[in-house]
C-alpha positions as CSV (number, residue, x, y, z in Angstrom):
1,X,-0.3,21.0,-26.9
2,X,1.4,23.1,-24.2
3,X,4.4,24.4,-25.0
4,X,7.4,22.9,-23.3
5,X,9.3,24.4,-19.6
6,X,12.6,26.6,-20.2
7,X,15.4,25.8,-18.6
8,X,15.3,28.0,-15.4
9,X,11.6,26.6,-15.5
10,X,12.7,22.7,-15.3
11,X,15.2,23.7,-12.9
12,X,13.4,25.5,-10.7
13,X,10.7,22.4,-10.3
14,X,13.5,19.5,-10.2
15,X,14.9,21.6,-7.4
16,X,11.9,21.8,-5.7
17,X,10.4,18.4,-6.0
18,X,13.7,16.3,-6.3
19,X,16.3,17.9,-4.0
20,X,13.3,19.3,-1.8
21,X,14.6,23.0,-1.7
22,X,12.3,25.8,-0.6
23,X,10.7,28.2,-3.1
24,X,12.5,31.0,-2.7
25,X,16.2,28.9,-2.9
26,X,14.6,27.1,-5.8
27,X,13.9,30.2,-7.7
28,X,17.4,31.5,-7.0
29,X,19.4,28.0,-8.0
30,X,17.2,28.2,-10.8
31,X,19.0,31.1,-12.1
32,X,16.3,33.7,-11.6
33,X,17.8,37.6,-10.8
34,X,15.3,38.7,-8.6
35,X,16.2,42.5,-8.5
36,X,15.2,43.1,-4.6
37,X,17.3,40.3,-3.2
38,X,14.6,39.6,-0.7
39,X,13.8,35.9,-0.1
40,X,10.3,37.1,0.3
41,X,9.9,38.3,-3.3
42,X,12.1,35.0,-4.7
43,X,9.2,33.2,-2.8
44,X,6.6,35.2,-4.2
45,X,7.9,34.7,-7.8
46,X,8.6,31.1,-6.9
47,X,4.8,30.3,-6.4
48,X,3.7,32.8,-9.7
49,X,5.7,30.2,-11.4
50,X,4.1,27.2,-10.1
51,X,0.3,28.3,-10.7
52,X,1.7,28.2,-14.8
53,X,-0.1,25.8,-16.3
54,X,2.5,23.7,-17.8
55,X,4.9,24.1,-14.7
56,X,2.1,22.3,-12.5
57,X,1.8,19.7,-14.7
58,X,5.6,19.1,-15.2
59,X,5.2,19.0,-10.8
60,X,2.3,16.8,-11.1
61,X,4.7,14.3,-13.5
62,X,7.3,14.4,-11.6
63,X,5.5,13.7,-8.2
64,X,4.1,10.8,-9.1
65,X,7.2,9.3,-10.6
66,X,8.7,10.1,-7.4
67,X,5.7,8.6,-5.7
68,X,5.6,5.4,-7.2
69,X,10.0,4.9,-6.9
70,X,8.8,5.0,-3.0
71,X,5.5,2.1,-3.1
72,X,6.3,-1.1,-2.0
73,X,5.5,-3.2,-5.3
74,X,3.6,-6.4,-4.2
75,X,6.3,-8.7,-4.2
76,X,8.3,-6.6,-1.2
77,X,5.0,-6.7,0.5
78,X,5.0,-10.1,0.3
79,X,8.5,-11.1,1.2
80,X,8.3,-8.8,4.4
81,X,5.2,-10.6,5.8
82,X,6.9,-14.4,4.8
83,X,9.7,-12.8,7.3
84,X,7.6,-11.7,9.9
85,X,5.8,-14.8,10.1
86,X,9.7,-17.0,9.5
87,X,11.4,-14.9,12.0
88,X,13.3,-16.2,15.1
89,X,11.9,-14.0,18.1
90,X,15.4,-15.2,19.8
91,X,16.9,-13.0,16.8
92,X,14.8,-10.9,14.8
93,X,15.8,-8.8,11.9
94,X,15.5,-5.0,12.8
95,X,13.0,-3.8,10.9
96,X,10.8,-6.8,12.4
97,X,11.1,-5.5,15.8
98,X,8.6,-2.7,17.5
99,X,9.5,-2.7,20.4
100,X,12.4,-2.9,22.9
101,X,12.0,-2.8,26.6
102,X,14.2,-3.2,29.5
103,X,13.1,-3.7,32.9
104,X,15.3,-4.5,36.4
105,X,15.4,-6.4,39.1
106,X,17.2,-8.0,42.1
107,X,20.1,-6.8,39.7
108,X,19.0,-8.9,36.9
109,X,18.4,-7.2,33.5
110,X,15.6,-8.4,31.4
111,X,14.9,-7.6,27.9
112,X,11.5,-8.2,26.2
113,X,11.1,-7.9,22.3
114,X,8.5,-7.2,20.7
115,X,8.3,-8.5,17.1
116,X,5.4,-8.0,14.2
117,X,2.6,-10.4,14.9
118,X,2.6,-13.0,13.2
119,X,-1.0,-14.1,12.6
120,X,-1.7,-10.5,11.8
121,X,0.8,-11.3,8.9
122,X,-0.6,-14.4,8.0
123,X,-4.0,-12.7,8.1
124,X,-2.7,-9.9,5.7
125,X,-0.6,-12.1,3.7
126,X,-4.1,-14.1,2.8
127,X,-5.8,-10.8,1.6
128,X,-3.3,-10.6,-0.4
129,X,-3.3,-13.8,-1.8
130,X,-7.0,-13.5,-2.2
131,X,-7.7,-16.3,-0.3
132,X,-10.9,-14.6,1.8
133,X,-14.1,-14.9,-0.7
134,X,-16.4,-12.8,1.5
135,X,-16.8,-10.3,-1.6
136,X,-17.3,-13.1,-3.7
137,X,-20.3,-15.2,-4.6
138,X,-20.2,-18.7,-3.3
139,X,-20.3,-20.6,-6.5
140,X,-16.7,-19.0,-7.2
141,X,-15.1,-20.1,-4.0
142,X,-16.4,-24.0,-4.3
143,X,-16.7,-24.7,-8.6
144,X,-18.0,-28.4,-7.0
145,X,-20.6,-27.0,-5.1
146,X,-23.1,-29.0,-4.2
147,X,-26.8,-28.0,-2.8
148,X,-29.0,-30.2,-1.3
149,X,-32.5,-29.0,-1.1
150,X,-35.2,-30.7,0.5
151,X,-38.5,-30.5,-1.1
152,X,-41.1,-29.1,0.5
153,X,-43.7,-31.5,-1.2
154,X,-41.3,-34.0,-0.1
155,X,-43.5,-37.3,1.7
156,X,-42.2,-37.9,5.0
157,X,-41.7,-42.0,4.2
158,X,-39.3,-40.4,1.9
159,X,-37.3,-38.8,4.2
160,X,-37.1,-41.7,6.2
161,X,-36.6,-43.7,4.1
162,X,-33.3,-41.6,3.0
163,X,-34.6,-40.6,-0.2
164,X,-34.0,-36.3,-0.6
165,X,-33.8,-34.1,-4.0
166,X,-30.6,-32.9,-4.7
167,X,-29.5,-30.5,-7.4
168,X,-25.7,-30.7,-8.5
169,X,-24.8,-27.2,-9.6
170,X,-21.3,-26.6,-11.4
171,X,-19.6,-23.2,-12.1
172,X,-19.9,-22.3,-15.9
173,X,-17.0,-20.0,-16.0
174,X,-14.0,-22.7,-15.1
């Protein structure tokens, strides 16, 4: 087990990760004297520091925390494509908008909009859901599916007279 950061050490990281300071300014707020004054040899120290082993893993933990406070958790993703596809293109929200043009003529100003597609949302939306089986087998996308097989021994009265093999298949698993 790795023994745990000092103070100046978890300082020196959270300013560098969380308030997105430089090296060199870290190592200084950090409360490290470097003896030269020179930013240069703050920096130099600065990156010393983060090639410790336990430093760069305190980093690592800390960036993925960040990292996953800033991923859209499925739900948002969800609730932003039921907008784009729900909006009003008289009077989208902001963020739905991606572009805004302006054109002029015969002294009349036009404005054209241009909001998220909405098919594309619906399209993404579905993937989402899971409702495309392409990846899937097709027994798991129909439970009730039936296959109709004609026999290849099969008389040809038979056929005409209506008469074809069938197999009804059902999915084990539901």
């Amino acid at each position: 087990m790795q023994k745990p950061l000092n103070t100046r050490q978890k300082k020196f990281v959270d300013n560098y990760i969380l308030k997105g300071l430089s090296i060199s300014e870290s190592v200084r707020r950090a409360g490290y004297s470097i003896k030269s004054g020179r930013v240069e040899d703050a920096a130099s120290y600065g990156c010393k520091l983060l090639r410790q082993d336990r430093v760069r893993a305190y980093l690592t933990k800390l960036k993925e925390k960040e990292f996953s406070k800033n991923v859209l958790t499925l739900a948002e993703k969800r609730d932003f494509l039921a907008r784009a596809v729900r909006c009003d293109v008289r009077n989208p929200d902001a963020d739905l908008v991606q572009e805004v043009s302006e054109s002029e003529s015969e002294g009349r100003v036009s404005k054209k909009v241009k909001v998220v597609d909405k098919l594309k949302a619906v399209e993404l939306d579905s993937k989402i859901a899971g409702d495309f089986y392409s990846d899937r087998s097709p027994q798991v996308s129909n439970p009730f599916l039936f296959i109709v097989s004609l026999s290849k021994q099969a008389d040809k009265p038979m056929l005409e007279q209506g008469i074809i093999e069938a197999e009804i298949v059902s999915d084990s698993a539901s």
